[in-house]
C-alpha positions in Angstrom: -12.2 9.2 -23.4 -10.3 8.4 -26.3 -10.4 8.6 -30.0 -12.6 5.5 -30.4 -15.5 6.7 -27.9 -14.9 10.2 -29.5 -16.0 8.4 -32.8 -18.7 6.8 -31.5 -20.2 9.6 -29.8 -19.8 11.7 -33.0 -22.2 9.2 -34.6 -24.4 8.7 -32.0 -24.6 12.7 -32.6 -25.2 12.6 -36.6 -27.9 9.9 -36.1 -29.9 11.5 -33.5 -29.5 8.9 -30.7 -27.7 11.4 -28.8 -28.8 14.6 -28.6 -26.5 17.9 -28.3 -26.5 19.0 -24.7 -26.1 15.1 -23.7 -23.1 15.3 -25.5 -21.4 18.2 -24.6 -22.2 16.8 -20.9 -20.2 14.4 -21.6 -16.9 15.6 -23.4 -17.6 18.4 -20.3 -17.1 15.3 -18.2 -15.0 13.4 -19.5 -11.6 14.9 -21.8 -12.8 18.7 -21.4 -12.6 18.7 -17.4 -12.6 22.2 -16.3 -13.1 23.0 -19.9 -9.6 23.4 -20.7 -8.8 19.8 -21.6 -7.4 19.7 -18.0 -8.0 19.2 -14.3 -6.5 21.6 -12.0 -5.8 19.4 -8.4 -3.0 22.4 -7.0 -0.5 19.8 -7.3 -1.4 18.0 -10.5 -2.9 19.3 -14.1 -4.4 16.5 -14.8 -4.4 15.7 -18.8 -8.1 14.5 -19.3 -7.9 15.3 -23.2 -4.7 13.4 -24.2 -6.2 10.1 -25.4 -8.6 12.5 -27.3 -5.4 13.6 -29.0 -3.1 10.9 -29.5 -5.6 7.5 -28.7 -3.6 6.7 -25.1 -5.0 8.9 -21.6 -2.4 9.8 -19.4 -0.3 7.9 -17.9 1.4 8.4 -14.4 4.9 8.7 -13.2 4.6 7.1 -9.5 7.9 7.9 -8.5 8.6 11.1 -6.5 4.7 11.1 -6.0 3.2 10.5 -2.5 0.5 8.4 -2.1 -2.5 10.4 -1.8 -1.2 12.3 -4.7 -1.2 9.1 -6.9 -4.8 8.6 -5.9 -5.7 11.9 -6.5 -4.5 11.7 -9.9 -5.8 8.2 -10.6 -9.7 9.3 -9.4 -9.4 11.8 -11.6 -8.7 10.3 -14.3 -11.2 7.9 -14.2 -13.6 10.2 -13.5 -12.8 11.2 -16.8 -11.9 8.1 -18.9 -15.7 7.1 -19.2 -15.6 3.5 -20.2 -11.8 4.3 -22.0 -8.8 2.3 -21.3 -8.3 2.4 -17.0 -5.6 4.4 -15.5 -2.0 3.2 -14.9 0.7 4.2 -12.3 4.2 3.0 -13.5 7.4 2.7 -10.9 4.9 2.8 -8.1 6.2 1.9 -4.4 4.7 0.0 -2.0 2.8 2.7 -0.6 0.9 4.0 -3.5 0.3 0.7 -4.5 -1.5 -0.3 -1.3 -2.9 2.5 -1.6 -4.4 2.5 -4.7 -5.9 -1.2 -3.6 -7.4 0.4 -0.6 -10.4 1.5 -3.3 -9.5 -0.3 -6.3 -9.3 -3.8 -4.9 -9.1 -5.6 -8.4 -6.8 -3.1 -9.8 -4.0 -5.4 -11.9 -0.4 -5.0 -10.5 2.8 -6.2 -12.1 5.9 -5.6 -9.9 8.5 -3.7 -12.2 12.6 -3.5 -11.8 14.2 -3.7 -8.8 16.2 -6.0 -6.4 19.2 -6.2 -5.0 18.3 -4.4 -2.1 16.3 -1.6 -3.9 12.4 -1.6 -3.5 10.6 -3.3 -6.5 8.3 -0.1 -8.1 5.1 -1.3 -10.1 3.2 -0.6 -12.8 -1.0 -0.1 -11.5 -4.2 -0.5 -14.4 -6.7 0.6 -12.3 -10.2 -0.4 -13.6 -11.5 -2.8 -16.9 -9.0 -3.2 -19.9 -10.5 -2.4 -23.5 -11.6 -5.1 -25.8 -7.9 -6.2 -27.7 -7.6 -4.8 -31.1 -4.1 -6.8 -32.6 -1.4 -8.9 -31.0 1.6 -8.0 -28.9 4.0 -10.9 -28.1 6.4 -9.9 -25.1 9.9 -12.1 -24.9 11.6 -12.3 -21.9 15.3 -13.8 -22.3 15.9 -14.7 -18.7 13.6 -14.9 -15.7 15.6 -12.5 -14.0 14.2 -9.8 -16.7 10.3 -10.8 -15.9 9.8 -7.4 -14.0 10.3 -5.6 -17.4 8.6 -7.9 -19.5 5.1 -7.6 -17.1 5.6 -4.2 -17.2 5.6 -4.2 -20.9 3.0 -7.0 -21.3 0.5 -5.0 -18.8 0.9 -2.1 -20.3 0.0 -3.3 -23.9 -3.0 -5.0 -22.7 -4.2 -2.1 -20.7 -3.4 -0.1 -24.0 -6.2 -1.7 -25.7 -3.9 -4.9 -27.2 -4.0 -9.0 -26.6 -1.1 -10.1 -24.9 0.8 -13.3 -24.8 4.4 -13.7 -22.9 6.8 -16.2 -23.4 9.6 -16.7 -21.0 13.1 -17.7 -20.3 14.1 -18.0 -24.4 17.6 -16.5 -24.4 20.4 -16.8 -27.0 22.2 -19.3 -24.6 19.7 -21.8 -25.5 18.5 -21.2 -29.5 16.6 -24.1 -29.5 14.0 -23.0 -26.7 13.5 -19.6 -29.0 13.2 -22.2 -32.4 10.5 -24.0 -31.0 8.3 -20.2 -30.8 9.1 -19.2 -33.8 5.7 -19.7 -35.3 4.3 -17.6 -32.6 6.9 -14.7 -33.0 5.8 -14.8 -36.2 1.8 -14.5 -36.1 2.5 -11.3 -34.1 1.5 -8.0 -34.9 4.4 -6.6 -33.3 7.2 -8.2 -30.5 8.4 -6.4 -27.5 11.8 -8.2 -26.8 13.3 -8.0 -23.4 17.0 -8.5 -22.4 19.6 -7.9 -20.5 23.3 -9.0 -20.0 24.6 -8.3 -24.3 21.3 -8.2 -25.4 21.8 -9.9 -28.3 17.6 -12.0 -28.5 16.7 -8.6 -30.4 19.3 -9.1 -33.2 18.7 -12.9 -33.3 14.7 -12.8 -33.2 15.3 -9.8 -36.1 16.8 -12.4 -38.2 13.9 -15.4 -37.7 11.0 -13.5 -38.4 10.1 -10.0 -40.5 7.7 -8.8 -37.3 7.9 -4.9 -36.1 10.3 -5.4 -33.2 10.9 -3.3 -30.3 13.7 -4.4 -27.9 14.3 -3.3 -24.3 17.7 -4.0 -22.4 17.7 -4.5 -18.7 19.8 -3.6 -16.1 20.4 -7.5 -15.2 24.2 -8.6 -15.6 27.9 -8.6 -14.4 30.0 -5.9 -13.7 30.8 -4.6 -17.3 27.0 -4.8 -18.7 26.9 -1.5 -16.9 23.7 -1.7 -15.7 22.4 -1.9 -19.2 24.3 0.1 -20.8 26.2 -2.8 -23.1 22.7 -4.2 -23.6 21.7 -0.8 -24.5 24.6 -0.3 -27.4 24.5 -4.4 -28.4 20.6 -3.6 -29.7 21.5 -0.2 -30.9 24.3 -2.0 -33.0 21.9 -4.8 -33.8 22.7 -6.3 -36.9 19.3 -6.7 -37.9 16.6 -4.8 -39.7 13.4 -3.7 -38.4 14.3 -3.1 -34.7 13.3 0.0 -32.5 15.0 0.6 -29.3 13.7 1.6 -25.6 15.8 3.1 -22.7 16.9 0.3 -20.2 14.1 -1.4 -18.0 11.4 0.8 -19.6 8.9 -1.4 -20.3 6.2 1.3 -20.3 7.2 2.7 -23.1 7.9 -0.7 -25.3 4.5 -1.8 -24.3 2.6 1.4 -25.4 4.7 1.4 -28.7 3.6 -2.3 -29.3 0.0 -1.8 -29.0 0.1 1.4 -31.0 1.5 -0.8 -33.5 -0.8 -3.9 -33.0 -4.0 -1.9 -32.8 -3.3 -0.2 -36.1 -2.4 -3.6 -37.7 -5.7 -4.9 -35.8 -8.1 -2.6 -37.7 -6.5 -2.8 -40.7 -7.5 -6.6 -41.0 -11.0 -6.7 -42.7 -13.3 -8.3 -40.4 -11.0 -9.3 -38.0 -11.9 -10.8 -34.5 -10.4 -9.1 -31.2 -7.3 -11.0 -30.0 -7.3 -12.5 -27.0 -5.6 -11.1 -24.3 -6.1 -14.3 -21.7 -2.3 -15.0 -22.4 -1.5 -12.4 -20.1 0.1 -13.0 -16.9 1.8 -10.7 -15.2 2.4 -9.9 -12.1 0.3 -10.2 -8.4 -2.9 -8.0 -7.4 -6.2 -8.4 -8.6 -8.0 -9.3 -11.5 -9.1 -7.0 -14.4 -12.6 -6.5 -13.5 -13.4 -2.9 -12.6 -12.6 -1.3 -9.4 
């Protein structure tokens, strides 16, 4: 449950559609749990009353987490979502992953950072995304920083925003990032992701006055330092307006995007849900409910 259902019950409440005890079933059910805003699992306190508090459930940390675990978590949380945003998994193995299939066969999977010899580790939305409130536009410089971009791009659409990625429009060919620039600029907010010197954030910054959060990846020669140049060049961006995520964390530009887009999304009087059918990202299911 999340802020908007909270809302929504809350009226149901005040109109006398829903009566008391119905309700406090509910909220017992769903973000009270054990009636201490958590569920107790020995090896997990699941947060069931987060997205009551900040508008985004839990989210979990795959790594270091065995695969029953992971599914332990994830059936509790959406024992507890109700009909909220689904559960994710980010930097998930291939174990969890099959895993979580094993029951939740049209879960959405979109394989994260990796390679060169180390395993790929995904990002999981386990069950039916939200109706998309505002418009996240994910740019990927290079193919070879796709894994970062889906994991940004399926996190904003299981965050409750529409979605569209564009790909391979890096600084070494300006003209391939002209020909977008309408789109960049009819977004609510842009989730740029690069690696090598990172420099798409600075240039994008200067094309178009959108809310811009850049991500630098871990993709380049021996002195990008895993990132780490990519990292400073956006810190040292020239231009205004951009907000910075660690390298290859996707998660977190993606659930800073849709914050941002679903705010800008109900501010717009009468505005229609965006779409989110420009999403694409990665292999596994669809998006129907598990």
């Amino acid at each position: 449950m999340d802020t908007v259902e909270l809302r929504a019950l809350l009226t149901e409440v005040a109109a006398g559609r829903v009566g008391t005890d119905e309700a406090l079933a509910r909220l017992a059910a769903g973000p009270l749990g054990n009636g201490a805003g958590f569920v107790d699992l020995g090896y997990a306190r699941v947060d069931t009353h987060r997205g009551v508090r900040t508008g985004d459930p839990e989210v979990v940390y795959g790594a270091g987490k065995t695969a029953a675990e992971t599914v332990g978590i994830v059936a509790a949380l959406r024992a507890a979502r109700g009909g909220g945003r689904p559960p994710r998994v980010t930097r998930a193995g291939r174990e969890p992953v099959d895993a979580l299939l094993a029951p939740w066969p049209a879960a959405q999977v979109a394989d994260g950072p990796g390679g060169g010899g180390a395993e790929r580790l995904a990002t999981v939305a386990v069950g039916q995304p939200p109706p998309a409130r505002g418009r996240v536009v994910v740019v990927c410089a290079g193919t070879s920083d796709g894994p970062v971009a889906d994991e940004a791009a399926l996190t904003a659409a299981a965050s409750g925003a529409g979605v569209e990625v564009l790909r391979d429009v890096g600084v070494a060919g300006l003209h391939r990032l002209l020909a977008v620039r309408d789109v960049l600029a009819s977004a609510d907010c842009l989730v740029v992701v690069a690696g090598m010197e990172g420099a798409l954030p600075s240039v994008i910054g200067g094309l178009v006055g959108v809310p811009l959060v850049a991500v630098p990846t871990s993709v380049g020669y021996g002195a990008a330092f895993g990132g780490l140049a990519a990292l400073l060049g956006m810190l040292t961006a020239c231009a205004p307006g951009i907000a910075v995520c660690n390298i290859d964390n996707g998660f977190g530009a993606g659930l800073f995007a849709a914050r941002v887009a679903r705010a800008a999304g109900d501010r717009l009087p009468g505005a229609e849900p965006a779409a989110a059918d420009g999403m694409a990202t990665g292999t596994g299911g669809g998006a129907g409910p598990g």
